[in-house]
N, C-alpha and C positions, 0 to 999 in steps of 0.2 A: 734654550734652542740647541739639537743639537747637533754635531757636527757632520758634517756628510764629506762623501770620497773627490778626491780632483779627477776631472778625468786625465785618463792616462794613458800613453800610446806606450810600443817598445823604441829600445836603445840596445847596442853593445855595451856593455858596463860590466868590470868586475864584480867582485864580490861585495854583497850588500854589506852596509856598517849598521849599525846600531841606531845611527844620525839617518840614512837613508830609509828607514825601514818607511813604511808607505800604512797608514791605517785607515780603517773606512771599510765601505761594502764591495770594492774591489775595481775591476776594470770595467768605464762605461763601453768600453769598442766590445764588451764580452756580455754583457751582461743580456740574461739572468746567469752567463754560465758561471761567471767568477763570486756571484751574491755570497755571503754565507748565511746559510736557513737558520743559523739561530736567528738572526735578525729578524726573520722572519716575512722577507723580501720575496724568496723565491727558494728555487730547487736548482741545484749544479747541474749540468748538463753537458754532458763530454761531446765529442766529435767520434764518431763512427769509423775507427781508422782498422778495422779488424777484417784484413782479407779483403776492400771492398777497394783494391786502388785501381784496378783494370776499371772500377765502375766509375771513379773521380775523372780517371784520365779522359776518358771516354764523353764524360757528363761537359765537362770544362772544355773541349774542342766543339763540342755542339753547341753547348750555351754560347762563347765565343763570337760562333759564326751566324749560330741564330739570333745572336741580338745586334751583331754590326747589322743586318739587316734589316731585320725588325725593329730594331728601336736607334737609329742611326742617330744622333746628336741627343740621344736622352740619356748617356752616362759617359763620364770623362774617361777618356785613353786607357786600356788598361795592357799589364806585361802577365801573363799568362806564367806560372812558374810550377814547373814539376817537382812540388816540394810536397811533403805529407803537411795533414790537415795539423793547424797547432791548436792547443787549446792550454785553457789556463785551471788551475786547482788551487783553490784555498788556503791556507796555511794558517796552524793555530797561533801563530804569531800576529799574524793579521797582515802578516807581507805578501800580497799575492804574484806569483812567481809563475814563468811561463815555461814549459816545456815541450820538445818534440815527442810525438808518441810514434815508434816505430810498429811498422807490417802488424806484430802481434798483441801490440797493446801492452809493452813490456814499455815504461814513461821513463826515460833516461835524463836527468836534469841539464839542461845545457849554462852556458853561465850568460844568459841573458834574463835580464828582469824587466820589470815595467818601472816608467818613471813620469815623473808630470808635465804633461805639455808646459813650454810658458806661458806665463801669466797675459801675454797679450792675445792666444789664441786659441785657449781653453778654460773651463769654467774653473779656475784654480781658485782655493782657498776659499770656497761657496759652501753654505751650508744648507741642510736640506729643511724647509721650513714646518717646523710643527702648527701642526692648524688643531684650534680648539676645537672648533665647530665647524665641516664644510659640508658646502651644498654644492655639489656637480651638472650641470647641467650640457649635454650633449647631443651632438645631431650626428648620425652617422656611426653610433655607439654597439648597434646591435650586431655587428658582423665584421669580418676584415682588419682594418688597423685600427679602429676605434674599440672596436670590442675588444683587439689585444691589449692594446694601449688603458681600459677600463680595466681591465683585469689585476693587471701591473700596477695601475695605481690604489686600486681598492686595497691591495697586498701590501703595499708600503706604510714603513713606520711612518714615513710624514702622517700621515691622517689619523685624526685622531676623532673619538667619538661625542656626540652624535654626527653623524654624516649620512646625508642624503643626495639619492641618485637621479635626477630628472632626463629618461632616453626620449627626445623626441624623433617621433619614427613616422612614417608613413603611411604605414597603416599598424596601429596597434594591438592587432587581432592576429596578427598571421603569427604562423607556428614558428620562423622564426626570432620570428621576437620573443614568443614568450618563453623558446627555449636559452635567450641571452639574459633572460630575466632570473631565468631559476640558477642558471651558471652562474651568472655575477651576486647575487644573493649569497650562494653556496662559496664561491670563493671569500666574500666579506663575514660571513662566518665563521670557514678555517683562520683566515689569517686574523679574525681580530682576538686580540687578549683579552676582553672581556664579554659577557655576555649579551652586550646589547646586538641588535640587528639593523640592514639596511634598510632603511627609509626608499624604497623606490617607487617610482610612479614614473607610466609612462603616458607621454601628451601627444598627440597627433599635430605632425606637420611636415607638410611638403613644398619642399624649399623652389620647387618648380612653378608653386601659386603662391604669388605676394599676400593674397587675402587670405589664405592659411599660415603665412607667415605674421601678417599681424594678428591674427586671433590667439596664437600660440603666444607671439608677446606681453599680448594682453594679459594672458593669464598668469604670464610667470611675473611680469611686475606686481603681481598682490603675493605672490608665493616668495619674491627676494624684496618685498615690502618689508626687511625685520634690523632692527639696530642693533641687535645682538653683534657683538664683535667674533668675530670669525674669518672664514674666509671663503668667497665664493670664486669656482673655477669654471668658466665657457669655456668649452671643448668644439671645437667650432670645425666637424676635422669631414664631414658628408662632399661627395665629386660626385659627378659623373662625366663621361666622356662617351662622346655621341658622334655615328659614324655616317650620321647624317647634316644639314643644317637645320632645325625644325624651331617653330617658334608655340609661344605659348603668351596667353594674355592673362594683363590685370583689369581682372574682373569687378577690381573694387575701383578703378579709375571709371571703365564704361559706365558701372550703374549710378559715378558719379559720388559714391561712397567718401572717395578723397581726391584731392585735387591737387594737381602739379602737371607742369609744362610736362612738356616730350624733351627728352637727351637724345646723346649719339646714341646711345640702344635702343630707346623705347619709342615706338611711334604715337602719331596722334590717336591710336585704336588700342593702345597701351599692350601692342604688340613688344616683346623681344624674345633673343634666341635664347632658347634653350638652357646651354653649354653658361652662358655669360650669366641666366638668372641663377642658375643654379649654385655655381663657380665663384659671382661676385656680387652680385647685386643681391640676394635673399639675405646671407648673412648679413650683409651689413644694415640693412632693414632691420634686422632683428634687435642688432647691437645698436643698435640710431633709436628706437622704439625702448628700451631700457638705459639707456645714459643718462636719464634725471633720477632714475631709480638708484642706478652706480653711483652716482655724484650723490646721494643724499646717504646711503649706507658708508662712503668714504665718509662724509664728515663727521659721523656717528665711531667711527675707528673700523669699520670693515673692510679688509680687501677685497679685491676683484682680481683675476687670474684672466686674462681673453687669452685665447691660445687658438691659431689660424694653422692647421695643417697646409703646408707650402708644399711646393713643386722645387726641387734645382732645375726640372724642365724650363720655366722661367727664365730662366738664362740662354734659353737655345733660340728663341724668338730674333730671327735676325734681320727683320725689317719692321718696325713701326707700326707704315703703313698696312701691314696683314691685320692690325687689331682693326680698323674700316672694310676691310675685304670679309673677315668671317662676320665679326660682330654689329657692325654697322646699322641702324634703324634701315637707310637708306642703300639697299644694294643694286642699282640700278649699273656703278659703276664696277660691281666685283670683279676680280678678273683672276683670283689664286681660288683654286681648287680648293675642295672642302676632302680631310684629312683627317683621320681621329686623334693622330698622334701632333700633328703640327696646334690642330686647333683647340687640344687639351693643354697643350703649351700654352697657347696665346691667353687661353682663360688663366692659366696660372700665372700667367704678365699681368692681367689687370689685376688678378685676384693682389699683388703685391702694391700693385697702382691703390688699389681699393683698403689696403690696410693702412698705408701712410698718411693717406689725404684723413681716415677714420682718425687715426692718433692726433693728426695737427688738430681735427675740429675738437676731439674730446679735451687736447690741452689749451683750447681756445676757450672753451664751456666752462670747464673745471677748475680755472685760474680765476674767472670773474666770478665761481661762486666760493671760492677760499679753500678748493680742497687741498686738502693736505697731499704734499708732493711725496710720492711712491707707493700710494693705497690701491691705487690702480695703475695696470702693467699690462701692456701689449705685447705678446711671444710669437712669431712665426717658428713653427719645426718642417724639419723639410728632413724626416727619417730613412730618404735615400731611397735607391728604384727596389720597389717591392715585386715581384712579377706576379705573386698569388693572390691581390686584390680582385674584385670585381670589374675594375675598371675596362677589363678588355672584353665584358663582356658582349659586348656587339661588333666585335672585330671575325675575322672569318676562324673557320675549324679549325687551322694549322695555327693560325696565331696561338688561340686559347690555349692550343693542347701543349705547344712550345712553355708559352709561360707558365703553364700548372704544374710541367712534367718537365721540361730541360733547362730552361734559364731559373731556376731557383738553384743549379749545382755552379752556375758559372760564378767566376769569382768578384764578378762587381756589383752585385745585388746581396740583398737586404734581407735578413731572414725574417719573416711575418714574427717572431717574439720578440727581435730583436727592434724592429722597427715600432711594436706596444711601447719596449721599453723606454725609448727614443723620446714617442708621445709622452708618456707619463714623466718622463725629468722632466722635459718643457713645463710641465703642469705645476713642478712643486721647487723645483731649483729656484737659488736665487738668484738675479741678475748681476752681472761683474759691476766691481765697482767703477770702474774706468772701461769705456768704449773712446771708437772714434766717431764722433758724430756728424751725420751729413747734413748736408744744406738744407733737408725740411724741419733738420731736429731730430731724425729717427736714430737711437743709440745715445739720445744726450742721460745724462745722468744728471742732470739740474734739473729736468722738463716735470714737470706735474704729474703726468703720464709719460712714465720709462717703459721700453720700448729694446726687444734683442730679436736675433736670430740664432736658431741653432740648429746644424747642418750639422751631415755627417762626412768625413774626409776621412780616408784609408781604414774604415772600419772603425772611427772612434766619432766621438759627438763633443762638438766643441762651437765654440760661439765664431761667428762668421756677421760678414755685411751682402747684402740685398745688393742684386743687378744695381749700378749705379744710375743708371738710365730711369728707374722706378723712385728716385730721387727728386725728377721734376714734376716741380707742384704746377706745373699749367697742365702738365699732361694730365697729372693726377685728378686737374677738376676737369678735364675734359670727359674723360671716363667716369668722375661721380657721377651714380646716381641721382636723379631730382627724386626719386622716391626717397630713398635717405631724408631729404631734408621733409618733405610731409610727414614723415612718421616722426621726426625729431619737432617739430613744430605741433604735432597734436600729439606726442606722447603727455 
């Protein structure tokens, strides 16, 4: 196995010693920029600091003000500082070392370095896992942060050959897909050292209809039917965010296909919204519909990888009772305005509701049939606010064009490679050995199914704890799914 980088933020610190020297693929708050290509991770990528600072100053007062307004509670407090861009460079030493690059790109070394978070708030002393044999399997893969996030990890040493890629898409005909198909191919190509090729295949499913959610499961429980030891990774990372309330049915409850009561979301017509099937209830259908599959390749020696793309918007949810007002089967009593940005939140509340209650059943299931504790791993990443994703696509003109063209310069957002690379540690890192674990069990390191988060804080990516509130397990079955439990009962 072999060794991987700690993440690591800056410090004031003298001069490096011999003892401090720092080794590994460099800085995760930087990365791809700090990689070094021999590894064969990625390409350096400096910061633009050549004449262009009338354009920073100018980009950073606009982002600023356009996103306290636009995006009012969806990114934490920020201090605005007229400093040049910093960026970080390599060193054949393997120390990687920060400097200021002044007006003309003349890089003068300052005497601060990078050092390692501690060990109780960063993934220290983690190593990056070699996988014999992996199989991928993701939804929301063809574009945006899943496609960066694919990209990044197709390129990484963790993976090793054969590996295979399963995009489930929506429709698998349209150009772009197939243009993410020849991209990610062609990148698994360059970066692999040997000659073999990607294994891809793409399968249709639209996480908006349950009955294409169970037909796509269907299919992949004979496709990860294998006892080969390896490692299988769900990339679980597809949203959408809708600037309406609109519902959608299952079609396989009407015709009577499968059977289960009505929940808070679902009515007796197997009506719900939208935003919530999409958001929470599809996936976890999916992953409910393969956990006999998961539990039988664990006891055979295979990993499982779940990896839940999060929201830190999930945190800005400040009353409860909003998850009955948007989401509700029953909106007779709604009475909070429908919101794209509040009600994107709220789906990313349950979505967090909807991954814990997932972990307690998987380590309810998985105890009683002997699996082996730590084969299978539950990961939330929450790669921090991206502004160039699709998500605002049904927002008005001035939004869209804010987030494509101003709030990418401001200084509390997320750069779309940087948030790939974000995805892809979650994918292949290993979990610390010591968390602090809460009352459902999420973060225990004893549990059958282990279980993290990893967020991003002042530009680096380090292990974190879940809204606490996302901790109660009555809430969390209140928001289960009864689909969940049909599809786990006839899977």
């Amino acid at each position: 196995m072999a060794s991987g980088p700690p993440f690591l933020t800056e410090a004031r610190v003298g001069k490096p010693s011999s003892e401090r020297a720092l080794q590994g693929l460099g800085d995760a708050r930087s990365q791809p920029d700090s990689i070094d290509s021999s590894a064969g991770w990625g390409r350096k990528r400096l910061a633009d600091n050549s004449g262009h600072a009338w354009r920073r100053v100018a980009a950073r007062k606009a982002g600023l003000c356009l996103g306290l307004c636009l995006c009012s509670g969806a990114v934490p407090r920020c201090r605005v500082q007229e400093k040049s861009h910093r960026f970080v460079r390599p060193h054949s030493a393997g120390l990687t070392k920060s400097t200021r690059a002044p007006p003309h790109g003349r890089h003068q070394p300052t005497k601060r370095r990078l050092v390692p978070l501690p060990p109780s708030s960063s993934p220290a002393n983690t190593h990056w896992r070699r996988i014999m044999a992996t199989r991928i399997i993701a939804t929301g893969g063809h574009s945006g942060l899943g496609f960066e996030a694919l990209k990044t990890l197709l390129a990484s040493p963790a993976l090793r050959t054969p590996c295979s890629l399963t995009l489930l898409v929506r429709d698998p005909t349209a150009s772009r897909v197939v243009q993410a198909r020849d991209r990610l191919v062609a990148q698994y190509r360059t970066a692999s050292r040997t000659s073999s090729t990607l294994d891809l295949h793409i399968e249709p499913l639209d996480l908006a209809s349950l009955s294409s959610v169970r037909q796509a499961a269907s299919a992949l429980q004979h496709q990860l039917a294998d006892s080969a030891q390896g490692t299988d990774i769900l990339l679980l990372n597809a949203a959408v965010a809708k600037s309406s309330r609109e519902t959608v049915v299952d079609t396989d409850k009407v015709s009577g296909a499968v059977h289960y009561p009505s929940d808070r979301m679902e009515d007796a017509n197997g009506r719900v919204e939208e935003t919530a099937c999409v958001n929470h209830v599809a996936h976890l259908v999916l992953v409910s519909m393969l956990a006999p599959t998961i539990a039988k390749n664990a006891q055979n020696g295979r990993h499982t990888r779940i990896v839940f793309t999060g929201s830190a918007l999930h945190r800005s949810l400040k009353d409860i009772t909003d998850l009955d007002s948007f989401f509700a089967a029953s909106t007779e009593d709604e009475t909070k305005a429908w919101t794209l940005r509040e009600t994107y939140a709220a789906s990313k509340f349950l979505q967090m509701l909807g991954v814990r209650a997932l972990r307690r059943r998987l380590e309810e299931d998985f105890e009683k049939q002997d699996v082996p504790r730590g084969r299978v791993e539950v990961v939330v990443v929450q790669p921090g606010f991206v502004p160039q994703t699709q998500l605002c696509r049904e927002s008005g003109l001035m939004t869209r064009l804010a987030m494509s063209y101003i709030l990418p310069w401001a200084p509390f957002t997320t750069r779309l490679e940087d948030a790939g690379t974000y995805i892809a540690n979650a994918c292949t890192i290993d979990l610390p050995p010591s968390q602090t674990e809460q009352q459902d069990g999420f973060h225990s390191t004893e549990a059958v199914v282990q279980s993290a988060l990893l967020e991003v804080h002042a530009k680096s990516q380090r292990f974190g704890t879940l809204d606490a509130r996302t901790a109660d397990v009555q809430l969390q079955d209140k928001w289960w799914p009864a689909a969940c439990d049909a599809s786990w009962n006839n899977s």
